[in-house]
N, C-alpha and C positions, 0 to 999 in steps of 0.2 A: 426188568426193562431190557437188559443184555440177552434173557434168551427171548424175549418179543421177538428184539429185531436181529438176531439173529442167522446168518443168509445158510447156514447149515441145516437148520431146524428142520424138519420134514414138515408139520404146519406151524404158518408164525400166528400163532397165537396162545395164551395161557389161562386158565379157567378164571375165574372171577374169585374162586374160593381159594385159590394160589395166591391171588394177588392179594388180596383180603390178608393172608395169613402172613405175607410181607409186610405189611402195613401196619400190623398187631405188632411183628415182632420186632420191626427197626423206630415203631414209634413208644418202644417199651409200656407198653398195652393203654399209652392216650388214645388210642381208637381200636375199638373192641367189633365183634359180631354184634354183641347183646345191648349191647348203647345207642341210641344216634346219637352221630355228634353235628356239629353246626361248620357245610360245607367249607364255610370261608376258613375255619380255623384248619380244615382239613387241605385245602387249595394251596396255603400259604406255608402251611409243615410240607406237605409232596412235594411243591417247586423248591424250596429252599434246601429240601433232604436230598433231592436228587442234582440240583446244580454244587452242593459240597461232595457227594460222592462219585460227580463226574469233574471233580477234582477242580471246580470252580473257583474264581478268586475274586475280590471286589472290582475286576475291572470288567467291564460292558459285552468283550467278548470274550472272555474265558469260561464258557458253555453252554451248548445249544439253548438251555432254558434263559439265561440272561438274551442272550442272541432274539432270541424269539417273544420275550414277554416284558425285558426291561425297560422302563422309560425314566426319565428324567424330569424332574421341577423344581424353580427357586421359590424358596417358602420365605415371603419377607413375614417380619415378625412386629411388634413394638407392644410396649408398657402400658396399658392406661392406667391413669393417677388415680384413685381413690376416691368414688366419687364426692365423701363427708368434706372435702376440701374446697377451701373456699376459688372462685373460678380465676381470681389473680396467682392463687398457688398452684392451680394446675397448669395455667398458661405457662406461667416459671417453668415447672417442673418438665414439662413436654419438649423444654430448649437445652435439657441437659442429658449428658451423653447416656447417662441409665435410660431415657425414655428414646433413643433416637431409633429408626427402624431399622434393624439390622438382618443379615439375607445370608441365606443358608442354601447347596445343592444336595438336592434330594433323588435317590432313587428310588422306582416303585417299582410291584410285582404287579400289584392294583390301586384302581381310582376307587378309593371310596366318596362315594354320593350321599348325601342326608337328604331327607324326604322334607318337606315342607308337614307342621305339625295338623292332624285330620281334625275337622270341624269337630267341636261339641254338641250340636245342637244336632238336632234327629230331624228328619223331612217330614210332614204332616202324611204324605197321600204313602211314602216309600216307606217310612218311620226311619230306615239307617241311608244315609248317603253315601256312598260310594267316590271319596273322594279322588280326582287324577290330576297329573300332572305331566308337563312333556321332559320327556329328556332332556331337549337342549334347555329349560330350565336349572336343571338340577347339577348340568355339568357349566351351568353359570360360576359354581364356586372355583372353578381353575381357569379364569380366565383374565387373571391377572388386574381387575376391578372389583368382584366382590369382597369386601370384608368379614370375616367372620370373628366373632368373638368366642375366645377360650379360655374356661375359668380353674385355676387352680385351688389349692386350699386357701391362700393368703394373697397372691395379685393372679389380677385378669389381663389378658393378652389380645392383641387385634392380629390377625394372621390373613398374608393375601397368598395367593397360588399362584404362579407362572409355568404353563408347560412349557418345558425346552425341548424333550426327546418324544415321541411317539414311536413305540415298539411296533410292529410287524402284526401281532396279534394282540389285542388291548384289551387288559379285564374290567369290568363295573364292576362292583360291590354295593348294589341299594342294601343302605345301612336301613332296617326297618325293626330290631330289637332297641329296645332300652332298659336296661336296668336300674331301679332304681333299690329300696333298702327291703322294698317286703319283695316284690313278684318284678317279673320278665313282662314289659308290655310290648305288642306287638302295632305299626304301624301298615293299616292293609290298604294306602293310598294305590292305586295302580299309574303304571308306570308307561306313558305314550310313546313307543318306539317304532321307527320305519325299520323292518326286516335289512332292508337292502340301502345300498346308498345313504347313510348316513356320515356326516361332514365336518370331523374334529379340528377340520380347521378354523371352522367359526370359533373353537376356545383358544387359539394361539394368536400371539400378537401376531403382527405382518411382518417382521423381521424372521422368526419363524418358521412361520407359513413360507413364506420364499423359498426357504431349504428344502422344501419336499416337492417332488412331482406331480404327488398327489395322494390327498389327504382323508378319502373316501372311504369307508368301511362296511363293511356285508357281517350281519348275524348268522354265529357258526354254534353256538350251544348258550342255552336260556334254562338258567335253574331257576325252581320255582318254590314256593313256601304256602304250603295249607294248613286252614286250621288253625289252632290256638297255638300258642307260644310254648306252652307245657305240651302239648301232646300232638301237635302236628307234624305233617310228612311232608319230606320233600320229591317233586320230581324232573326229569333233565328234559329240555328237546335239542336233538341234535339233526345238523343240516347233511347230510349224505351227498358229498359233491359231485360226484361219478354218476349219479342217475339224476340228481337232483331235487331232491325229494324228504320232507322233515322227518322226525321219529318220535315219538315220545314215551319214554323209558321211566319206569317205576318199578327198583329193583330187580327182578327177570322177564317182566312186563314190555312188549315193544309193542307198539300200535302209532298208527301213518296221522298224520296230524297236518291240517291246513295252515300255513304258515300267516292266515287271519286270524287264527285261533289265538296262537302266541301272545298276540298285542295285548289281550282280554286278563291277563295271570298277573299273580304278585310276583313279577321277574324277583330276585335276589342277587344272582350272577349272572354277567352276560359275558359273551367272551365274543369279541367282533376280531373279523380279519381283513388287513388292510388290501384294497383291490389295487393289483400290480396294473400299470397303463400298458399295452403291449409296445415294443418301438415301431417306428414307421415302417423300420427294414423287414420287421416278423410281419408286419398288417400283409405288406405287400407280396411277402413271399407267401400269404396264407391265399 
């Protein structure tokens, strides 16, 4: 990264195979040439690798990557009682301080989303359905109203989400593997997203929402997931600001991609960036 950006450099830029062999070597070979591994685990080791050895510390702006990708939410939490109990014991139980809901500040690098579970049943004329679902669906779970249930080995948990902070550039995460004890299944619902203009204030309260100017966000890179769970590949589309123009990239592979295209893929990662309002002083002087 230091000779990327570099203002000596005679060109700023560094081969792929450079960077690759960085990668191998500071992640003590968790990520190989000869392996794929699973983007998200590689997104979340790079940001976190690189905001500790730019000497980063748990506060919001001690470095660029916090600066640029941190957000904030309060995760309320609470107990549920057992269901084999009789329903006068669980009403008891629900008024004492073990089961009362208590609330935590969280910070994130990424939103992970869960997909709603894909039909069983097969279509008669299609035979497989192609199940979808819209984004402001799925980002329903941080909006400070849905409950989600989280099960441990021995008690289950009701968890809600509150956004406080929205970062500058905001990552998804459709969570679409599951493991369970034999095999990796794979969820291939697709995922309805607006390229441009899309509105994360609809997920924050109105106390919130107030704080910010403006809440609106533009699609800047869409990773993608094909194929099976065991043996599938991933590939990236990236937005190229300066001309205007998508890309899509599959290892040395670039070819020009309609930004309709996009909407149609098993997004995985998305990475949006938030659109700056110009002030009235710059409109006028433009």
């Amino acid at each position: 990264m230091r000779k990327l950006w570099n203002p000596r450099n005679f060109k700023s830029h560094v081969s792929p195979h450079e960077m690759l062999q960085a990668v191998v070597l500071w992640s003590r070979k968790q990520f190989q040439f000869t392996e794929q591994s699973d983007p998200i685990d590689f997104l979340s080791w790079f940001l976190n690798t690189l905001h500790r050895a730019l000497n980063g510390t748990k506060k919001k702006d001690s470095s660029i990557v916090y600066k640029t990708f941190l957000g904030s939410m309060k995760v309320k939490t609470r107990k549920i009682p057992p269901v084999e109990l009789e329903e006068k014991v669980r009403q008891r139980l629900l008024l004492t301080e073990e089961y009362k809901e208590t609330e935590t500040e969280s910070p994130f690098l990424y939103l992970t989303c869960d997909l709603p579970p894909p039909p069983l049943f097969k279509d008669e004329v299609l035979e497989n359905i192609i199940p979808q679902v819209n984004l402001y669906t799925i980002l329903t779970k941080f909006n400070n109203e849905s409950e989600k249930e989280y099960k441990t080995y021995k008690e289950n948990f009701l968890k809600r989400f509150e956004i406080t902070s929205l970062p500058p550039y905001l990552i998804l995460y459709v969570k679409r593997f599951t493991k369970n004890t034999f095999f990796v299944e794979k969820n291939p619902t697709i995922v309805n997203f607006p390229v441009k203009n899309v509105d994360f204030g609809d997920i924050l309260t109105p106390e919130v929402k107030a704080k910010y100017e403006s809440t609106m966000y533009d699609l800047v890179a869409n990773i993608v997931h094909d194929g099976e769970p065991s043996n599938g590949t991933y590939r990236v589309h990236l937005y190229h600001k300066g001309i205007g123009k998508w890309y899509e990239i599959q290892d040395l592979h670039v070819t020009d991609i309609l930004p309709q295209m996009i909407t149609l893929t098993e997004a995985y990662i998305q990475i949006y960036e938030l659109r700056t309002t110009p002030s009235p002083t710059a409109m006028s002087e433009g």
